[in-house]
DRENFITI-221571 format. One record per residue: z, x, y of N, C-alpha, C in turn; residue number from 0; residue in three letters. Coordinates in steps of 0.2 Angstrom, whole numbers. Atoms other than C-alpha are relative to their C-alpha. Layout:
- Z X Y Z X Y Z X Y NUM ALA
...
end
This chain:
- -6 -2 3 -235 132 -92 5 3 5 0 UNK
- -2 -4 -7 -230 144 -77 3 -7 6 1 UNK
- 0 5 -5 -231 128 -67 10 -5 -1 2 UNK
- -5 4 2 -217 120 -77 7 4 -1 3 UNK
- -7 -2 0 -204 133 -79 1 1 6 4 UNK
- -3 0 -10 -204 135 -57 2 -5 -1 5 UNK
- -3 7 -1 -201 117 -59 9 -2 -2 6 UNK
- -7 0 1 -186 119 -71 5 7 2 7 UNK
- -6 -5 -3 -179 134 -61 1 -2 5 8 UNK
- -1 3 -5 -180 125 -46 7 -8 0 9 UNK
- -6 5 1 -169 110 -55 6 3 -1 10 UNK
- -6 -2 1 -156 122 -61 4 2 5 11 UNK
- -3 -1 -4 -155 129 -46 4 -4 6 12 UNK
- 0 6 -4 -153 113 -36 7 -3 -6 13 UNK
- -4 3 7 -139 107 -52 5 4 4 14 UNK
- -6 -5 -3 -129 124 -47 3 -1 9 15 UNK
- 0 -1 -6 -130 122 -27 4 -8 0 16 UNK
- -5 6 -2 -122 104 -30 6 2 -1 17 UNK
- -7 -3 3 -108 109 -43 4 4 8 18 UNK
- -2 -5 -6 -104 123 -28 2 -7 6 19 UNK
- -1 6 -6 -105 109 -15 7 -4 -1 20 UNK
- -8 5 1 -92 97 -23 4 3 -3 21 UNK
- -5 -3 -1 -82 112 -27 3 4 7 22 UNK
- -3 1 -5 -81 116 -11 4 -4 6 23 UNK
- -2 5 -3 -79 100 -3 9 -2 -3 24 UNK
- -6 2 1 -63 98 -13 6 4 -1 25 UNK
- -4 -3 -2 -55 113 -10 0 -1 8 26 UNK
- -1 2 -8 -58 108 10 5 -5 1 27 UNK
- -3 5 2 -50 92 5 9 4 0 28 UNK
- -8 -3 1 -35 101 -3 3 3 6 29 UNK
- -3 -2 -6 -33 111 13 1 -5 6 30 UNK
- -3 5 -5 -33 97 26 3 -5 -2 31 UNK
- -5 5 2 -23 87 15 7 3 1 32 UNK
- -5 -4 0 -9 99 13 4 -4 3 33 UNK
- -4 -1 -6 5 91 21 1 4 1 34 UNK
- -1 -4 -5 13 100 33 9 2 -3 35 UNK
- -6 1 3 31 106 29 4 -6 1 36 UNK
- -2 4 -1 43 93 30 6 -3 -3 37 UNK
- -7 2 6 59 83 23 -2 -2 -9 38 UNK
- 2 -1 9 61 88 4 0 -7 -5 39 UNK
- 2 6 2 59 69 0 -9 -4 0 40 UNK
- 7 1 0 41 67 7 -5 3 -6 41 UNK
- 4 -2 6 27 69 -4 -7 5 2 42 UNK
- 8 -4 -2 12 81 -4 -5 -3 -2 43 UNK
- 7 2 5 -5 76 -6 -3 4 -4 44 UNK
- 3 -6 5 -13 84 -20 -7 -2 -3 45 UNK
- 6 3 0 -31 82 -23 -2 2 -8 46 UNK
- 1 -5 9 -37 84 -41 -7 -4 -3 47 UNK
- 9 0 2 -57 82 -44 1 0 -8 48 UNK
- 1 -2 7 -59 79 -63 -6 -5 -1 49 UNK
- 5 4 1 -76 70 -63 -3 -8 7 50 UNK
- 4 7 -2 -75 57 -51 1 5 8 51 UNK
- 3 -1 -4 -78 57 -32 8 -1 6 52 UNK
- -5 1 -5 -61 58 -20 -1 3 6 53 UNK
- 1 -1 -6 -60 57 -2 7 -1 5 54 UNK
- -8 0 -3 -46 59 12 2 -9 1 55 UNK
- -3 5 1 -45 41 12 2 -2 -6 56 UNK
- -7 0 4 -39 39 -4 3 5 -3 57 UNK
- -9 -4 0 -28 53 -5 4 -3 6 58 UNK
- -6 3 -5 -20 46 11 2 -7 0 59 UNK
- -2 2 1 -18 33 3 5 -2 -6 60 UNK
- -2 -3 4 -12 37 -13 7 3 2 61 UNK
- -6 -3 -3 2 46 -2 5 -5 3 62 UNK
- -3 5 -6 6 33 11 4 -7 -5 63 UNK
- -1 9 4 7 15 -1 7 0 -3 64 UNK
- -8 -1 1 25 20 -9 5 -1 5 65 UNK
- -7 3 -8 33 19 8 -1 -6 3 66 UNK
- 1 5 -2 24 3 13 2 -5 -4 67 UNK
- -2 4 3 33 -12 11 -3 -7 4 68 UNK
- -1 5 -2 31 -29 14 5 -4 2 69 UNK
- -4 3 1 42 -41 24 -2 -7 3 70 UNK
- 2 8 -1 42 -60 25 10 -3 5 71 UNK
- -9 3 -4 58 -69 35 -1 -8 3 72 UNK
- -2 8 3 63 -88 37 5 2 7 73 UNK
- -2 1 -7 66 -92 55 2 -6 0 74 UNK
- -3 9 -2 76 -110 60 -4 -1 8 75 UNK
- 4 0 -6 65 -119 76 1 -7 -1 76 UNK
- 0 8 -1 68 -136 83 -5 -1 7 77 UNK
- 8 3 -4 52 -133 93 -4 -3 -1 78 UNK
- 6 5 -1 44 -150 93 4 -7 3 79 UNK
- 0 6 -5 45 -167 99 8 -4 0 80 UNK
- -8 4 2 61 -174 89 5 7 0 81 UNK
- -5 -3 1 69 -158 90 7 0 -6 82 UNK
- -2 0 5 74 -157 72 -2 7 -2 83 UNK
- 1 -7 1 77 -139 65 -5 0 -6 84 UNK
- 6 0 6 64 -135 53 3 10 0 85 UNK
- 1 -6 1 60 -118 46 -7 1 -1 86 UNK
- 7 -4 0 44 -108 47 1 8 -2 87 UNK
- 0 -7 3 40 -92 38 -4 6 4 88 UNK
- 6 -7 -3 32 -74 44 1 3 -3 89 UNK
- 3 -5 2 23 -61 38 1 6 4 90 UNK
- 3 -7 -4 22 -43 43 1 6 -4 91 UNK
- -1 -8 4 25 -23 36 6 3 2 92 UNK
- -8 -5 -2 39 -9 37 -3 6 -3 93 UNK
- 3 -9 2 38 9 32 8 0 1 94 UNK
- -7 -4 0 53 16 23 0 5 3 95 UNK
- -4 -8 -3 61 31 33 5 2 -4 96 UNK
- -5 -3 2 75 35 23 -3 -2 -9 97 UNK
- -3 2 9 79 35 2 4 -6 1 98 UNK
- -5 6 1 94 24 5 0 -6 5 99 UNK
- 0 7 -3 86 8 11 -2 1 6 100 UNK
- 2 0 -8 80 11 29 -7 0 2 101 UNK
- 7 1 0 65 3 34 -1 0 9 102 UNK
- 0 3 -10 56 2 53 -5 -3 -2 103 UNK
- 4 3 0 47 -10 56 -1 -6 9 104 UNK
- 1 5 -8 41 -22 75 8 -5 0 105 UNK
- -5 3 -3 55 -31 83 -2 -9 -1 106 UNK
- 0 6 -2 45 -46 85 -2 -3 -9 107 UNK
- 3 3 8 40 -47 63 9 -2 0 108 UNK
- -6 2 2 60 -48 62 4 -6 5 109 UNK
- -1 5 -4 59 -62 76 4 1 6 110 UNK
- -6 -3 -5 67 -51 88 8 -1 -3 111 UNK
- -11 0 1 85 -52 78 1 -8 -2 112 UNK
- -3 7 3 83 -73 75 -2 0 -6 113 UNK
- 2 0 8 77 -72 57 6 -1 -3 114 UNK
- -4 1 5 88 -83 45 1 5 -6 115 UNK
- -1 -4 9 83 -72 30 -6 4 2 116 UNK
- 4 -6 0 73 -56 28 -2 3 -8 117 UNK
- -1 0 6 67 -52 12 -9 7 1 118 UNK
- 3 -6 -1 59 -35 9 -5 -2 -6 119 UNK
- 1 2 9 46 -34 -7 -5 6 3 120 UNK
- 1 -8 0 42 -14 -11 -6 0 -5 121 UNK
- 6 -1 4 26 -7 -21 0 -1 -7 122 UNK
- -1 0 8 33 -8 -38 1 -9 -3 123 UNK
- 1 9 0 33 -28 -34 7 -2 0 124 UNK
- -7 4 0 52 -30 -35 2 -3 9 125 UNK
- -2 3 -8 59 -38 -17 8 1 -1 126 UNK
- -8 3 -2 77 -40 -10 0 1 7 127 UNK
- -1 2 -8 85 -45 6 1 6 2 128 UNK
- -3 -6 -5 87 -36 21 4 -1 4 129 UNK
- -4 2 -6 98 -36 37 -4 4 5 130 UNK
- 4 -5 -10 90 -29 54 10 3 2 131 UNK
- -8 -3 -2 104 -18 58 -3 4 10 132 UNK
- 2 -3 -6 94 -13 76 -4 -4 2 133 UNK
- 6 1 -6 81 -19 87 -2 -1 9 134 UNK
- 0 1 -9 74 -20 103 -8 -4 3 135 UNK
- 6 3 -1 62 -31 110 -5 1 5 136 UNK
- 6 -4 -4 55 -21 124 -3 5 -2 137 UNK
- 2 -7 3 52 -7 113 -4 -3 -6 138 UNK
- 1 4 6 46 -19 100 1 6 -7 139 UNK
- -2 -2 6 55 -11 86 6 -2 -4 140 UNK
- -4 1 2 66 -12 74 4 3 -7 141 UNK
- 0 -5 9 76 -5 56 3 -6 -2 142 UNK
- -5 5 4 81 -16 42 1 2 -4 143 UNK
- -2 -3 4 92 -10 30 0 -4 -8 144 UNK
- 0 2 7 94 -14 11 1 4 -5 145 UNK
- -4 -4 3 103 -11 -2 -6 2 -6 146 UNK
- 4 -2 4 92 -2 -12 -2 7 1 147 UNK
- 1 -8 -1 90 18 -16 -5 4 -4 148 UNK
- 7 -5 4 79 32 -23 -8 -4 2 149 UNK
- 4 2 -4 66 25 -11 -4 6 3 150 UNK
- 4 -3 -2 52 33 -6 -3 1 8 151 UNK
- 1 1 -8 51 37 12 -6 5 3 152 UNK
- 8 -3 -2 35 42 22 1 5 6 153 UNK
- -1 -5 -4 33 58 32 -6 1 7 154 UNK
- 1 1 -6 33 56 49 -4 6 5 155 UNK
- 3 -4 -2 21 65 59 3 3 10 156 UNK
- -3 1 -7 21 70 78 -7 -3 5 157 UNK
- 7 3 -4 10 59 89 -1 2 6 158 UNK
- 3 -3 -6 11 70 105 -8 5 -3 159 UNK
- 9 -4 2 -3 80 95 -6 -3 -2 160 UNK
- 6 5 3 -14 66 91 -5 -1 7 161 UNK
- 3 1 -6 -28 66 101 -8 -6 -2 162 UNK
- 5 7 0 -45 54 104 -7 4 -4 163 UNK
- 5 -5 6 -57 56 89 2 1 -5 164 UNK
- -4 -4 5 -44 61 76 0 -7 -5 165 UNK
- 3 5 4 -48 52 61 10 -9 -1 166 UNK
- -8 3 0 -32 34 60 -3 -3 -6 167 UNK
- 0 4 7 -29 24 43 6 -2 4 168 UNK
- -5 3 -1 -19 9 45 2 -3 -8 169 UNK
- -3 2 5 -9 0 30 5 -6 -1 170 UNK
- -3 6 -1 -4 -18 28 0 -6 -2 171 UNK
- 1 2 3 -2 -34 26 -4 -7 6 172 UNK
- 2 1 -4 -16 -42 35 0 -9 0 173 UNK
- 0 7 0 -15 -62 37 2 -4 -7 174 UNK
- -6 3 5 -1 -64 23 -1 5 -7 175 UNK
- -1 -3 4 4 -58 8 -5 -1 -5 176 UNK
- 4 -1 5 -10 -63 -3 -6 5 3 177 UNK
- 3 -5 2 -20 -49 5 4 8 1 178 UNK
- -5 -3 -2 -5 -37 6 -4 8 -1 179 UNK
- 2 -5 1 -8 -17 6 -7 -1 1 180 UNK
- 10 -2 0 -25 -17 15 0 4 3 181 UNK
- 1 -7 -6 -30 1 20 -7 -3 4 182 UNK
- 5 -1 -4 -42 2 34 -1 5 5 183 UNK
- 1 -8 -1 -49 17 43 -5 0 6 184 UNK
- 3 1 -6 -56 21 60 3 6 2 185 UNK
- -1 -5 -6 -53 33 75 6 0 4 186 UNK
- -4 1 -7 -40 36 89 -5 -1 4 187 UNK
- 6 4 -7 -50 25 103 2 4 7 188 UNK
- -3 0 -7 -37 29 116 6 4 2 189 UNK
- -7 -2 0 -22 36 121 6 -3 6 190 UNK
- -5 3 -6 -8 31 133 -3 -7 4 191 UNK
- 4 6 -3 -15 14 134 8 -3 1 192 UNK
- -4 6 -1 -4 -2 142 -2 -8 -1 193 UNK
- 2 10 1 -5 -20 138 7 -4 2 194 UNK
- -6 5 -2 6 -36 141 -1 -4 -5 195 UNK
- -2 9 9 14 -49 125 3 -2 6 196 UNK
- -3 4 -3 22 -60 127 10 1 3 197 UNK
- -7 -2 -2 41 -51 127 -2 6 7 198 UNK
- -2 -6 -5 37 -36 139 -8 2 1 199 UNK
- 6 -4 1 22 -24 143 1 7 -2 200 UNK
- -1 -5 2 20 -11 134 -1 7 1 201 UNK
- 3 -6 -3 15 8 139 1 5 -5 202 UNK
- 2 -7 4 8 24 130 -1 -3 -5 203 UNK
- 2 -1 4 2 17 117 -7 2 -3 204 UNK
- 7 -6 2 -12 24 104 -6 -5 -1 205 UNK
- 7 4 3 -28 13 102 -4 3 -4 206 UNK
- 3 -2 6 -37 13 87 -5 -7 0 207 UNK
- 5 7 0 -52 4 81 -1 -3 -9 208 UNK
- 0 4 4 -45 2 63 3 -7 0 209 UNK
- -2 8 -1 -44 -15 59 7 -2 -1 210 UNK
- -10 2 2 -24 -23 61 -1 -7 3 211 UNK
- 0 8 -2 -23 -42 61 9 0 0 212 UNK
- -8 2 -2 -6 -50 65 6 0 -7 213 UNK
- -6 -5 6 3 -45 46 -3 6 2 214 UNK
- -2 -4 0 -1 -29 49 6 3 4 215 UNK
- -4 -5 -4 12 -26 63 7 2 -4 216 UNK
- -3 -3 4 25 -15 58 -1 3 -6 217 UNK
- 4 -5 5 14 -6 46 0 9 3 218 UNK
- 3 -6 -5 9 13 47 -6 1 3 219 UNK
- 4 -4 -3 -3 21 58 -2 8 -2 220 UNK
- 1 -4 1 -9 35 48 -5 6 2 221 UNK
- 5 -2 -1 -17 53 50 -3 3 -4 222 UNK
- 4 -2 10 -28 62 37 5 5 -2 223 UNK
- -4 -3 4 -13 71 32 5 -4 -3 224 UNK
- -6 3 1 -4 56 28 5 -3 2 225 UNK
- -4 1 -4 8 56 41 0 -6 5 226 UNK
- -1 5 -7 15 41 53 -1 4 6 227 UNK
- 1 0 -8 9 41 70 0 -6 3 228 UNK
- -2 9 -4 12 24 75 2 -2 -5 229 UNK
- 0 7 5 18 8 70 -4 -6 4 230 UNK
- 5 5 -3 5 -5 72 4 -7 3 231 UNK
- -4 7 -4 11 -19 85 -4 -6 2 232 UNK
- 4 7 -2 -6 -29 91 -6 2 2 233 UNK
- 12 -1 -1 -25 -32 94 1 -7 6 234 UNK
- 3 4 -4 -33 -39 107 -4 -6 -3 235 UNK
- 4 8 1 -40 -58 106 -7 0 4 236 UNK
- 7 4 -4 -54 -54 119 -5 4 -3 237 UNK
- 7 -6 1 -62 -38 110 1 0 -8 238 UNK
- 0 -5 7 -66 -32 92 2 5 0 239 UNK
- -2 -5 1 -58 -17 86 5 4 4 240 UNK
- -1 -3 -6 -46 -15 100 9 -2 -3 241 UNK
- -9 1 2 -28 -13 89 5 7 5 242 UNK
- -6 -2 -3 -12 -5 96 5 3 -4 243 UNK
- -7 -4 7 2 7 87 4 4 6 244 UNK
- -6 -4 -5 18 13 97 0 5 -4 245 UNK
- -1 -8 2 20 32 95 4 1 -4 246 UNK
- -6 -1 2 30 37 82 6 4 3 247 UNK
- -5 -4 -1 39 49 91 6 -5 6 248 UNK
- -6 6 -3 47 33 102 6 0 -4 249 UNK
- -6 4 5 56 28 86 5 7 -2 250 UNK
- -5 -7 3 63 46 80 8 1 2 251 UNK
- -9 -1 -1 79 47 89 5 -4 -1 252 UNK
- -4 8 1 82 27 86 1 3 -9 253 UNK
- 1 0 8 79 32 66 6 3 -3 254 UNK
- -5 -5 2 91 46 65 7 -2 2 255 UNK
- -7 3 -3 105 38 75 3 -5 -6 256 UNK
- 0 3 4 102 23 65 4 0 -8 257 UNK
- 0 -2 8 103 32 47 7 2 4 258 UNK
- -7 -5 0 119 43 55 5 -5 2 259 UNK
- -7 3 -3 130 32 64 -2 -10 -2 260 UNK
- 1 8 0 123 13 58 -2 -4 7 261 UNK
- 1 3 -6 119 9 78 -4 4 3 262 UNK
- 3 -5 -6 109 17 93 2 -3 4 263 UNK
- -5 0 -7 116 18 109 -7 3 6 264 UNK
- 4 -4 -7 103 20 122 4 2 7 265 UNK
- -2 -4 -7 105 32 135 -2 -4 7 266 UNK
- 3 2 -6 103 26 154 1 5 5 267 UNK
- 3 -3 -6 99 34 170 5 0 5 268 UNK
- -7 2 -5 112 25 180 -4 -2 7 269 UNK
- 5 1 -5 98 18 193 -2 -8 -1 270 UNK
- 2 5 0 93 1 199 -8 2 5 271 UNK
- 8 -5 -1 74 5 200 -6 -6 -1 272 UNK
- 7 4 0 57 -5 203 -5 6 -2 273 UNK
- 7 -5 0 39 2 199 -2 -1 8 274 UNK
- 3 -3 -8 33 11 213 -5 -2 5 275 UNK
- 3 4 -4 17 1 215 3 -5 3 276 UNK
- -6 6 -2 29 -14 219 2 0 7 277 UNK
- -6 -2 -6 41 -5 233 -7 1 4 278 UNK
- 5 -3 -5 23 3 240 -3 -6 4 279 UNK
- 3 7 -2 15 -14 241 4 -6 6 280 UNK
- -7 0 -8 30 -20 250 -1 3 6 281 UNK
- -1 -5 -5 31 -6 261 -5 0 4 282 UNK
- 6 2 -4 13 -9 270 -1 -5 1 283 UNK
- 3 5 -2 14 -25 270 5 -1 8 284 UNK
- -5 -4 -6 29 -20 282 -4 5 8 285 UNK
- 4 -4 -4 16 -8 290 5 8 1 286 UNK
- -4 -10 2 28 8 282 -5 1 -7 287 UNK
- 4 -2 4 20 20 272 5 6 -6 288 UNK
- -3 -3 5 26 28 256 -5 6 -3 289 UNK
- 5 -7 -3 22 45 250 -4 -2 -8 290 UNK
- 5 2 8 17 38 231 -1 -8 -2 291 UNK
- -3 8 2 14 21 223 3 3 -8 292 UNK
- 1 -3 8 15 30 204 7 3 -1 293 UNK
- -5 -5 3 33 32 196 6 -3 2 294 UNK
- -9 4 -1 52 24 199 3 -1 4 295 UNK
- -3 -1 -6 56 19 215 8 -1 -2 296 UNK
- -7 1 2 77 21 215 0 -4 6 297 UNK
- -1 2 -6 82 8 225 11 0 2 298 UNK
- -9 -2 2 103 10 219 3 5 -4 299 UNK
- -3 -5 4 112 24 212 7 -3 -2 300 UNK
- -6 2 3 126 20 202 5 4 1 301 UNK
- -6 -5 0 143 30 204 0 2 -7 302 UNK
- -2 -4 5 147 42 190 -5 1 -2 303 UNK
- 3 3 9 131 39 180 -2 8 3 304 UNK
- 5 -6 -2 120 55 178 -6 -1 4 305 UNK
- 5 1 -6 107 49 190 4 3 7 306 UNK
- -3 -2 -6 119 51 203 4 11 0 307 UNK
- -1 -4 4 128 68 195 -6 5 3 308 UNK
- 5 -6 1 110 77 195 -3 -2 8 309 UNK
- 4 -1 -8 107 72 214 -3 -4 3 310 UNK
- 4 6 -4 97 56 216 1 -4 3 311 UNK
- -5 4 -6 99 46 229 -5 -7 3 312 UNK
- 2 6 1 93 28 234 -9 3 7 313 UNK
- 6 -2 -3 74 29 241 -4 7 -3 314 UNK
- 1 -5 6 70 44 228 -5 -5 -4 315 UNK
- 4 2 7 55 41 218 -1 4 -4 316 UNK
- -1 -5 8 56 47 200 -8 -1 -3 317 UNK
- 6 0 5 40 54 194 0 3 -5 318 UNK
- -1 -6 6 44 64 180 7 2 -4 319 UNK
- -6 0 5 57 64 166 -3 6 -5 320 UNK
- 2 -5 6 56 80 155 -6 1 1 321 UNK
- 9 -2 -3 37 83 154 -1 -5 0 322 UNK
- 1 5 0 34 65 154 -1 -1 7 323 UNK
- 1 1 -6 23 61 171 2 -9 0 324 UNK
- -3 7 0 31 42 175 -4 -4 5 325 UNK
- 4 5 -3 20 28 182 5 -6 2 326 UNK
- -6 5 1 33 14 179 8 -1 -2 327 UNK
- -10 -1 3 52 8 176 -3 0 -8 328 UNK
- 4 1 7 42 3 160 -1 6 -3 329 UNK
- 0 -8 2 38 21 157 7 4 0 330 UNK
- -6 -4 1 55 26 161 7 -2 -8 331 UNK
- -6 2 6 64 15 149 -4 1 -7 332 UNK
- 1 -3 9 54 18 134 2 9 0 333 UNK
- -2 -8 1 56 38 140 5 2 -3 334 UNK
- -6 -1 2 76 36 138 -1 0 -6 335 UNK
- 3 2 6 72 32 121 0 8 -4 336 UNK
- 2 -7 2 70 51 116 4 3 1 337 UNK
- -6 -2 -1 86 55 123 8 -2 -2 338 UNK
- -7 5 3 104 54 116 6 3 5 339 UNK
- -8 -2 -5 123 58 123 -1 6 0 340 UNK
- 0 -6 -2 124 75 129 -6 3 -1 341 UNK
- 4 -3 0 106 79 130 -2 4 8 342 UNK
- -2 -2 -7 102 89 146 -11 -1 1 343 UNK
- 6 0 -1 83 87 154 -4 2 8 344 UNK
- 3 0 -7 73 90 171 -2 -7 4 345 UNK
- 4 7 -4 70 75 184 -3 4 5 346 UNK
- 5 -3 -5 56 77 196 0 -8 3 347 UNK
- 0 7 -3 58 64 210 -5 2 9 348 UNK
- 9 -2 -5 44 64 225 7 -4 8 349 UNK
- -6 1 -9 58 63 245 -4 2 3 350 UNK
- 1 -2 -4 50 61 258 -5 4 1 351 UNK
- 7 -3 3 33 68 251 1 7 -3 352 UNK
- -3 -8 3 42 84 244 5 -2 -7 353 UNK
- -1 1 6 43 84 225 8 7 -1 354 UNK
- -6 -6 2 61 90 221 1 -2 -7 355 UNK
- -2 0 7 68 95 205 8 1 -2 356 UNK
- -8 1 3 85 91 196 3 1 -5 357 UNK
- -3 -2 10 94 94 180 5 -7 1 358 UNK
- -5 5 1 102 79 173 2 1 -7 359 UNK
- 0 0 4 111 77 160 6 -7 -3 360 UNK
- -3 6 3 116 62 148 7 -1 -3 361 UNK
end
């Protein structure tokens, strides 16, 4: 008899220690879900246990799937034999930013800008057309607007604080719209990774090893709070797991421009500039030595521009914009990206093996 009530104080106590358990776990939950403050249209995650079992993957997606939309576009090509224009269709994502219709999404889903027709289609199932009112194909980006409001726009995180480890959810539409809205979940792999497409190559992106097939681009890249940190643009063919999300904070300055003035206006430099390994590889074969291969050789300075202005002068290599250390022109023209008319910043250019510093401003 003794035997049996150890047994059942041992069960009750083991019954209590769970309860405890999965009420702690989901007041943990609630606090790393919390967004973070943010624009009073975004949404909060709010976790709410009544029986069943929730995890940060579906709260962040529960959060997220409102702002994810699908878009589909109708391209004209008279690439084949008889050169007769046909039409072919694609697949890809977007992420609303704004309430009043403003979506980002990849450059190359919107065809780089040829797309006959563009046609949105939102979580509540309804669709309408859109217009690309932006993009860039070296940046692989793009917005397309639509006339459509009280939209649910997704809150934007900051991808300079994402580091390798830190939990990624993607969201999308992976190999067409009959599997549209697929989450999948994985890791930051990498950071400041480069690759080459076929328009450009691209630098600093975030590697991840959730899964994103060719409709996910233009989707988000999220982090357990919910928040964009990328937009998914591409996977490798030679490896498993080896997908690609440009930084959200690339696109931030193009978004806001965008929403305020209907256009972006990139800033420039006022420089006619090679990557440095280039100029070096040159210069030895010359039997001259340079003092870096890493960062912007200036080969021309333009009159009036702010390049010239802030002091740079032709044979000047640019290794450093703002805090941003620069490897390439490629590095430099996604940097301009971040800056608009009248912003003021530091250049760090390598003369002569002597790292001088400059104030420019745009």
């Amino acid at each position: 008899m003794a035997r049996k009530k150890g047994i059942g104080l041992v069960v009750v106590v083991a019954v209590i220690c769970s309860v405890l358990s999965s009420f702690l776990t989901v007041v943990l939950l609630k606090n790393n879900l919390s967004a973070s403050s943010g624009p009073s249209s975004s949404q909060s995650i709010s976790i709410n246990s009544k029986g069943k079992s929730t995890n940060v993957y579906q709260a962040v997606t529960e959060k997220a799937m409102p702002s994810v939309v699908g878009i589909t576009t109708t391209v004209m090509s008279s690439n084949n034999m008889f050169s007769i224009p046909t039409e072919s269709e694609g697949v890809g994502t977007g992420i609303v930013v704004d309430s009043n219709g403003y979506i980002l999404t990849n450059s190359h889903v919107i065809s780089d800008g040829e797309a006959k027709k563009v046609n949105v289609l939102f979580n509540d199932g309804s669709s309408v057309d859109g217009n690309v009112v932006w993009h860039d194909s070296q940046l692989d980006l793009a917005v397309v607007k639509v006339n459509k409001t009280g939209l649910t726009p997704a809150e934007l995180g900051d991808s300079d604080k994402v580091s390798i480890g830190d939990i990624a959810i993607a969201i999308g539409n992976p190999l067409g719209l009959e599997l549209q809205r697929t989450v999948t979940q994985g890791i930051i792999s990498g950071l400041d990774r480069t690759i080459k497409t076929e328009q450009a190559t691209m630098t600093g992106l975030i590697q991840t090893d959730a899964s994103i097939n060719s409709g996910n681009s233009g989707g988000p890249l999220l982090n357990e709070s919910g928040q964009v940190i990328g937009i998914n643009t591409a996977k490798t063919s030679e490896g498993e797991s080896l997908g690609f999300a440009i930084p959200i904070n690339q696109a931030k300055e193009i978004i806001q421009s965008v929403i305020k003035d209907g256009s972006y206006k990139k800033v420039t430099l006022g420089i006619k500039g090679y990557d440095a390994s280039t100029y070096a590889a040159y210069a030895q074969s010359q039997g001259q030595q340079v003092a870096t291969d890493e960062g912007v050789f200036v080969g021309e300075v333009v009159d009036n521009s702010p390049a010239k202005k802030a002091g740079v002068k032709a044979g000047d290599i640019i290794v450093k914009l703002g805090d941003t250390k620069l490897t390439s022109m490629s590095d430099l023209t996604k940097r301009l990206y971040e800056y608009k008319s009248g912003d003021k910043t530091k250049l760090v250019v390598n003369r002569d093996g002597k790292e001088v510093k400059l104030n420019v401003s745009f």
